[in-house]
C-alpha positions in Angstrom: -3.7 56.5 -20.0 -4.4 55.9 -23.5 -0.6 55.1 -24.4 -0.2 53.3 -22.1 -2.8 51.0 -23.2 -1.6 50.7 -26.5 1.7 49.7 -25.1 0.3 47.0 -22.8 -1.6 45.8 -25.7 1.8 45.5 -28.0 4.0 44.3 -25.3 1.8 41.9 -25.2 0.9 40.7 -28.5 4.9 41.7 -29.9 5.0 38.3 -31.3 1.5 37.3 -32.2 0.8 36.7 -36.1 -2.2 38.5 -35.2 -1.1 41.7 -33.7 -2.3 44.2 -36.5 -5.7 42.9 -35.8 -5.6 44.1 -32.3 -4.3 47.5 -32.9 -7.8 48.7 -33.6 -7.0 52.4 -34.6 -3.4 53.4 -36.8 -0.9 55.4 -34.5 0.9 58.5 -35.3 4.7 57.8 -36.6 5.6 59.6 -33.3 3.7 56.8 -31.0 5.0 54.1 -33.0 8.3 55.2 -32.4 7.9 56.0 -28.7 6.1 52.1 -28.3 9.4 50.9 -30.6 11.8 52.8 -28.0 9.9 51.8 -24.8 10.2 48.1 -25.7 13.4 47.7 -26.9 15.9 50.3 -24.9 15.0 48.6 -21.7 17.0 45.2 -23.0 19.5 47.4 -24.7 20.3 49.0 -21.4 20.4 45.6 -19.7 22.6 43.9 -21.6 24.9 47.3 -22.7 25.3 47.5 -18.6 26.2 43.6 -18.4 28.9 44.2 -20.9 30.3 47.1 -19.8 30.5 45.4 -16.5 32.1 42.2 -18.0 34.3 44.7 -20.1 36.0 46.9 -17.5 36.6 43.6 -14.9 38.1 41.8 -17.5 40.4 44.4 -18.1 41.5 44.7 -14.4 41.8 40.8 -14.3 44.1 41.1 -17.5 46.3 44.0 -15.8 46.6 41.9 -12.7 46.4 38.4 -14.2 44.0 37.1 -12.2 41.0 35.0 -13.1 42.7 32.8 -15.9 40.2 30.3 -15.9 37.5 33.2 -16.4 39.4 34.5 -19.4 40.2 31.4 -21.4 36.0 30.5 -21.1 35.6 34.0 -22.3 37.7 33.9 -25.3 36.8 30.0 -26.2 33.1 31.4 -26.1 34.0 34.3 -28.2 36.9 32.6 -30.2 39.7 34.7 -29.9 43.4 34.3 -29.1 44.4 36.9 -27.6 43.7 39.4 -24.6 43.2 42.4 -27.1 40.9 40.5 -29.1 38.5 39.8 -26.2 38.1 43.0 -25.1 37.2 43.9 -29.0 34.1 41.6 -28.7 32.9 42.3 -25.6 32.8 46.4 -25.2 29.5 47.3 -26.2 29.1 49.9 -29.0 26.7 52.6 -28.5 23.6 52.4 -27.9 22.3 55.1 -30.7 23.4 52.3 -33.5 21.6 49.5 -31.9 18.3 51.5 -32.3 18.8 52.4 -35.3 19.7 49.1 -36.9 16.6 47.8 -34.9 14.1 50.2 -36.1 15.5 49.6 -40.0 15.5 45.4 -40.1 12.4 45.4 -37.9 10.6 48.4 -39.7 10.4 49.8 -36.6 9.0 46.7 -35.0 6.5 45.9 -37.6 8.5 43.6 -39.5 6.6 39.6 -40.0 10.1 38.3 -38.5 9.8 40.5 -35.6 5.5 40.1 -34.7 6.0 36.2 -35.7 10.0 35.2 -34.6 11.0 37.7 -32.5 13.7 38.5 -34.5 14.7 41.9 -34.0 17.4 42.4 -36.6 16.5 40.0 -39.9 19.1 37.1 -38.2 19.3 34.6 -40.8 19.6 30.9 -40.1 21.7 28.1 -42.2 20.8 25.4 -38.8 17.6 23.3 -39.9 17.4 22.0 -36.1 16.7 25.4 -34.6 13.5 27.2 -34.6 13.0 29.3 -37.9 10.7 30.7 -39.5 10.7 31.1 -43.9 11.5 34.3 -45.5 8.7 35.1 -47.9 10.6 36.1 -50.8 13.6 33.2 -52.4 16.6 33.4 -54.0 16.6 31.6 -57.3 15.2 28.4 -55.9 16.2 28.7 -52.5 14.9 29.8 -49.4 15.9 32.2 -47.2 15.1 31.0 -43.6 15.1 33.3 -40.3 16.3 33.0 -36.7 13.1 32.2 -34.2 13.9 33.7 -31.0 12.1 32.8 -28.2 12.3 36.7 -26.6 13.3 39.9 -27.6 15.8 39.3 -25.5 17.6 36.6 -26.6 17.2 38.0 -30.4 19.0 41.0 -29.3 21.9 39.1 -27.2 22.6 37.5 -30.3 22.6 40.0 -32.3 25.3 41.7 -29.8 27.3 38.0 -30.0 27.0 38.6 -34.0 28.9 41.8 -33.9 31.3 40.8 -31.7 32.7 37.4 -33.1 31.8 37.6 -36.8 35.1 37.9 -38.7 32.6 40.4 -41.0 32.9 42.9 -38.5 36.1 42.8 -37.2 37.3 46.4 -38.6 34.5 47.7 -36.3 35.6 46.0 -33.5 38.9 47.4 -34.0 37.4 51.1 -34.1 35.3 50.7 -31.0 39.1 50.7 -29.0 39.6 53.9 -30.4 36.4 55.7 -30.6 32.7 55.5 -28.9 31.6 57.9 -31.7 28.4 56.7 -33.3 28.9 58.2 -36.8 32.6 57.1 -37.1 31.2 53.4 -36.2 28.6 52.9 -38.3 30.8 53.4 -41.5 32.3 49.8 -40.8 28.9 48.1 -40.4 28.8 48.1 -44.7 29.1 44.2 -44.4 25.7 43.7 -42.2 23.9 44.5 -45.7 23.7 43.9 -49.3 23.4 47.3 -49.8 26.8 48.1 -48.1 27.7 51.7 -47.5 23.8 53.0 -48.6 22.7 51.3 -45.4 25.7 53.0 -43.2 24.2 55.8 -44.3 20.7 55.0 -43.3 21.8 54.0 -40.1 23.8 57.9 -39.6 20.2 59.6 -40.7 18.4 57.7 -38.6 20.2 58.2 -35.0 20.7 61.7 -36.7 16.9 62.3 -37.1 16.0 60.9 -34.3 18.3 62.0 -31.8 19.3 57.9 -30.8 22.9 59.3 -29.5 21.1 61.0 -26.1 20.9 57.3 -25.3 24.0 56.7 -25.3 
């Protein structure tokens, strides 16, 4: 009973400026980490299902050439070409590396950009018309400004869309064709950081350590 209350009240409060006030007592590591999983796998598997589903009936309307219209919105929304090129961007990589890159840009869903924006994954934003929040830290004299998502949801959707039409990230798109594996994968994410391969590395730990490849 008493976890569940403390995830009712973060579930709650996930993007309140407040919500440190509200957890009245520190948790464990472990409950922090159980609270970070039971609020964020749900939307993982949602939209992980969605795009498998999109992913293996877009291969049977390429096979059988049916659909046309279908396809060509598909690869105008995810600017591609070609038909190997769309199914690149939309089959989902696993599951283990999407919690793991969570729980490292969000600190495990502590993060300032995560209680106050909703952002998930440390999305930057170069837009001045959409809702953003200021990093607290510049470079030189600029600032560094951060996607404001209006749900956990939609922050993780686009971090999917990210993965999957950013030219940065094309060599792991490529991979994902040939292998699901989790540790083979994260080696081409070197371009989502500054810190290149040190934070593939961290990303292999963590789903090592925490065992983040039974969810996939």
């Amino acid at each position: 009973m008493k976890y569940i209350l403390i995830l009712y009240l973060f579930s709650t409060i996930v993007s309140a400026s407040e919500m440190n006030k509200h957890l009245l007592k520190p948790i464990s590591v472990f409950k922090k980490k159980k609270i970070f999983i039971s609020l964020l796998l749900p939307i993982i598997n949602k939209i992980d299902n969605e795009l498998n589903i999109l992913y293996k009936s877009t291969i049977l309307d390429i096979k059988h050439s049916r659909n046309l219209y279908n396809i060509k919105r598909l690869k105008e929304e995810y600017k591609v070409d070609t038909d190997k090129k769309l199914l690149m961007a939309i089959k989902p990589h696993p599951k283990s590396i999407v919690l793991a890159q969570a729980a490292i840009e969000s600190a495990w869903a502590t993060s300032r950009f995560f209680k106050q924006a909703n952002n998930i994954f440390g999305l930057w934003s170069i837009n001045k018309k959409e809702p953003r929040i200021a990093a607290l830290e510049k470079r030189g004299k600029y600032t560094i400004w951060l996607k404001k998502f209006v749900s956990l949801e939609d922050s993780m959707r686009s971090y999917y869309k990210l993965l999957a039409k950013s030219p940065a990230y094309s060599e792991f798109r490529q991979l994902k064709m040939q292998t699901d594996d989790a540790y083979l994968l994260t080696k081409k994410l070197n371009k989502y950081s500054e810190r290149g391969i040190e934070y593939c590395s961290q990303i292999e730990k963590l789903i090592r350590y925490n065992k983040f490849t039974k969810y996939d």
